[in-house]
C-alpha positions as CSV (number, residue, x, y, z in Angstrom):
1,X,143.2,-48.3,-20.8
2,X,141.9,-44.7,-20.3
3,X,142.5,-44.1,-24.3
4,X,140.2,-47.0,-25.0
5,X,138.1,-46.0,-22.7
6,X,138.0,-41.8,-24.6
7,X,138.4,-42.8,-28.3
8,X,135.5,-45.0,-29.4
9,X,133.3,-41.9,-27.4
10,X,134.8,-39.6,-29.2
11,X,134.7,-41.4,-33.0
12,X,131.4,-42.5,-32.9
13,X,130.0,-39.2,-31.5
14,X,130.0,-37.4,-34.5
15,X,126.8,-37.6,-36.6
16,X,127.6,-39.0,-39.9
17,X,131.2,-40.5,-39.8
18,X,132.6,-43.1,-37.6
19,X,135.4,-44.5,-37.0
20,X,135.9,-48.1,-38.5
21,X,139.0,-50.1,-38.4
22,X,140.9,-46.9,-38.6
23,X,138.8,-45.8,-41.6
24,X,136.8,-42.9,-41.2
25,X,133.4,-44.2,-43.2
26,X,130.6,-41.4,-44.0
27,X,127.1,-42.8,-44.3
28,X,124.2,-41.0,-46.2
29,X,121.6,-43.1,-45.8
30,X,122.0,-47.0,-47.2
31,X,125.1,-45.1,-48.6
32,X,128.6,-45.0,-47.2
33,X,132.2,-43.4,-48.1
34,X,135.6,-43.6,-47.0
35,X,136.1,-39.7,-45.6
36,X,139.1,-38.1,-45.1
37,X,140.0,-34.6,-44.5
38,X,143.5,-32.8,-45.0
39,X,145.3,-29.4,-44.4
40,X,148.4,-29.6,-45.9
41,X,149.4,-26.3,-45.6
42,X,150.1,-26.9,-42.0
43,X,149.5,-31.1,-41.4
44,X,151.2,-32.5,-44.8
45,X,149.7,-35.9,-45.5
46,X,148.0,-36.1,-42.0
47,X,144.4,-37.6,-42.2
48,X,141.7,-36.0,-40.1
49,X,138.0,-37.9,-39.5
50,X,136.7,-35.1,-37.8
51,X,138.4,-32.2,-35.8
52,X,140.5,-29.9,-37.6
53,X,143.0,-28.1,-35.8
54,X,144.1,-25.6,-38.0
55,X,142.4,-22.7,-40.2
56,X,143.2,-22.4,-43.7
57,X,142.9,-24.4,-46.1
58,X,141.3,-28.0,-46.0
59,X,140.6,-31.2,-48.6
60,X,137.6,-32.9,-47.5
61,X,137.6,-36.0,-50.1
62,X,134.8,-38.9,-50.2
63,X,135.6,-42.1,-52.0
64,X,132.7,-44.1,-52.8
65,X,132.0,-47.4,-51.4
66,X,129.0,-48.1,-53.5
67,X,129.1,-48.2,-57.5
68,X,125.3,-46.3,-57.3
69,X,126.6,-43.4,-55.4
70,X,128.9,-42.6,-58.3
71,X,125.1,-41.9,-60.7
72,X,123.2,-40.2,-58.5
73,X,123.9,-35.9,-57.3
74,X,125.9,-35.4,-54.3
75,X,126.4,-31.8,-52.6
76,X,128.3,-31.0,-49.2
77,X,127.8,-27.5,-47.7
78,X,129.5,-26.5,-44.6
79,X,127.5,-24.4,-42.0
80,X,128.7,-22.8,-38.8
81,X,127.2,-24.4,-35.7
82,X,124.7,-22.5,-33.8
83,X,122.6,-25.0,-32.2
84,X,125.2,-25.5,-29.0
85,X,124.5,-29.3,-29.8
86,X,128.2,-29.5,-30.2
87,X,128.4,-33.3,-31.2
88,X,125.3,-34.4,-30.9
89,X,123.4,-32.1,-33.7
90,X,121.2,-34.0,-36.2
91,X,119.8,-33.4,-39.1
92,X,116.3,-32.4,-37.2
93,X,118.0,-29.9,-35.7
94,X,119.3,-27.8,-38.7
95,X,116.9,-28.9,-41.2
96,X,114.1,-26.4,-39.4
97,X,116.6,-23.3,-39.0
98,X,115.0,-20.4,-41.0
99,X,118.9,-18.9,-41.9
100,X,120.6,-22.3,-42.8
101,X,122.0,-20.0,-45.9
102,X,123.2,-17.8,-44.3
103,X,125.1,-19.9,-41.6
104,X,126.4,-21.6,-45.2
105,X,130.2,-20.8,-45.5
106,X,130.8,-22.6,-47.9
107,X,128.3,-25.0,-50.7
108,X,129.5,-27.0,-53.7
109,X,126.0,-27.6,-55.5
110,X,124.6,-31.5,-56.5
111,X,127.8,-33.1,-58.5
112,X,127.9,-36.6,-60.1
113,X,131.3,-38.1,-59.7
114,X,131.7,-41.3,-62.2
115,X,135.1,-41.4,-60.7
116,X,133.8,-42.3,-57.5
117,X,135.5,-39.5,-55.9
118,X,133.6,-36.4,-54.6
119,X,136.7,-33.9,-53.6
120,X,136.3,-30.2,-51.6
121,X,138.5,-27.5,-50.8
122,X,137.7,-25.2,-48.7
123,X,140.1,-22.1,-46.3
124,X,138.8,-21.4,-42.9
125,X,139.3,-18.2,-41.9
126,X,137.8,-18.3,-38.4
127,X,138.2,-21.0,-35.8
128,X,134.6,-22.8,-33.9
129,X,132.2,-25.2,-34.7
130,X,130.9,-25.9,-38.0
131,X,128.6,-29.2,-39.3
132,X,129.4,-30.9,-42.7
133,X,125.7,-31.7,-44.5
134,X,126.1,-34.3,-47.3
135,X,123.1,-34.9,-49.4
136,X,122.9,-37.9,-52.0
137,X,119.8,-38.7,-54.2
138,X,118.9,-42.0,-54.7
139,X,119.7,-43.9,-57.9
140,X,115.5,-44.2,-59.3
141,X,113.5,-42.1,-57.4
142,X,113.0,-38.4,-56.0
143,X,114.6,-39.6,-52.0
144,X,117.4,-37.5,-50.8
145,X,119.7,-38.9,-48.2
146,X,121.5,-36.5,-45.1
147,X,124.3,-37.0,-43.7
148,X,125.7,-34.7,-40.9
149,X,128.8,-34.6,-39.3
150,X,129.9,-31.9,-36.4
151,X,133.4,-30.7,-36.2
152,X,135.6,-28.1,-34.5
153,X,138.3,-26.1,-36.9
154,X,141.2,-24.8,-34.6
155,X,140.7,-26.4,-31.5
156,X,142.3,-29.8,-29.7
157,X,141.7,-33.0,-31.0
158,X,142.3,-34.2,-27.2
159,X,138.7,-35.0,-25.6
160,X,139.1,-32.9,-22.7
161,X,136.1,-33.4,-21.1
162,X,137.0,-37.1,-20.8
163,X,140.5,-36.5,-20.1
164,X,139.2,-34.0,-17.0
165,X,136.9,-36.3,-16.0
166,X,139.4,-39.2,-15.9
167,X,141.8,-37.0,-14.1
168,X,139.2,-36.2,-11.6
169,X,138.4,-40.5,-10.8
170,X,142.1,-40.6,-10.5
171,X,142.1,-38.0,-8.0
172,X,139.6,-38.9,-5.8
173,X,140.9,-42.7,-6.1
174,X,144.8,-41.6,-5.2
175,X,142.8,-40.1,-2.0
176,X,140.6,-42.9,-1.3
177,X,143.4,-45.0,-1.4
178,X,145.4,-42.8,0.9
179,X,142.6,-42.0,3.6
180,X,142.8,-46.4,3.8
181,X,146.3,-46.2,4.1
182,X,146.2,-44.1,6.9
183,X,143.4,-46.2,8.8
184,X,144.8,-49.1,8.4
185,X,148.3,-47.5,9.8
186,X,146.3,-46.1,12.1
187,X,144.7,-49.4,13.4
188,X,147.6,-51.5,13.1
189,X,149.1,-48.8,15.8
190,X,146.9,-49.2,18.1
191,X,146.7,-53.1,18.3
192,X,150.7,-52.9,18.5
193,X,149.7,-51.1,21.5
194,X,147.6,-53.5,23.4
195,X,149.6,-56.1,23.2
């Protein structure tokens, strides 16, 4: 019950990729993608939606949903994360930072993909907080579409704030349920008493 309770929190937190039906779907506007990330130096065929938690290198790959996002330029840069928004950053936050290029590890310019599959590699070499920015045009008209998506490289995939918190309403519930214990002992003492 506690899992169910931490992991729709945790998948839905992230920006611009969910967790549907065990799919990890990107959305860039109307737009949407099956995402998947992969290190297979050290995590073989293991699929990751968000959270990496190794450095080195990584396979971010978007497969298409819609037929129109297969015509139209898509990029994906990868910043580091300096707004302390952790999960919660938005677009609005980043698209007003004066040094977004040079918080830019890594940028793969505007790409059209007719195969309907938009593919990345990038190594980390350092372990934090980075945000994904995915950019699509629209099929007849000058509109861009963002997408962001906040996620740690080297670090747990375990939502420990959740778990401490949780550990913490179990805590106080184990005592609770104690102190009751030992009034009710208590009482039933003293009525055996008066008897």
């Amino acid at each position: 019950m506690l899992l169910a309770f931490i992991m729709p929190v945790q998948a839905f937190a992230g920006g611009g990729v969910i967790l549907s039906d065990d799919v990890c779907i990107i959305t860039v506007g109307f737009y949407t993608a099956h995402f998947t990330a992969y290190q297979p130096q050290t995590s073989g065929n293991t699929e990751f939606c968000e959270d990496l938690p190794d450095t080195g290198e990584t396979i971010f790959v978007l497969d298409y949903l819609h037929a129109s996002l297969k015509e139209v330029p898509v990029d994906f840069r990868i910043i580091r994360d300096t707004t302390g928004l952790g999960e919660f950053v938005k677009w609005e936050d980043l698209e007003d930072l004066p040094n977004l290029n040079e918080l830019t590890v890594f940028y793969q310019p505007p790409l059209v993909q007719p195969s309907a599959t938009f593919r990345i590699t990038y190594a980390f070499a350092e372990k934090g907080d980075y945000v994904g920015i995915v950019t699509a045009g629209h099929p007849s008209n000058d509109k861009i579409y963002t997408a962001v998506f906040p996620f740690s490289v080297g670090a747990s995939n375990l939502p420990w704030p959740w778990i401490l918190f949780a550990a913490a309403v179990l805590a106080l519930a184990a005592y609770l349920l104690r102190m009751s214990r030992i009034g009710t002992d208590g009482a039933n003492g003293s009525n055996g008493g008066a008897t």
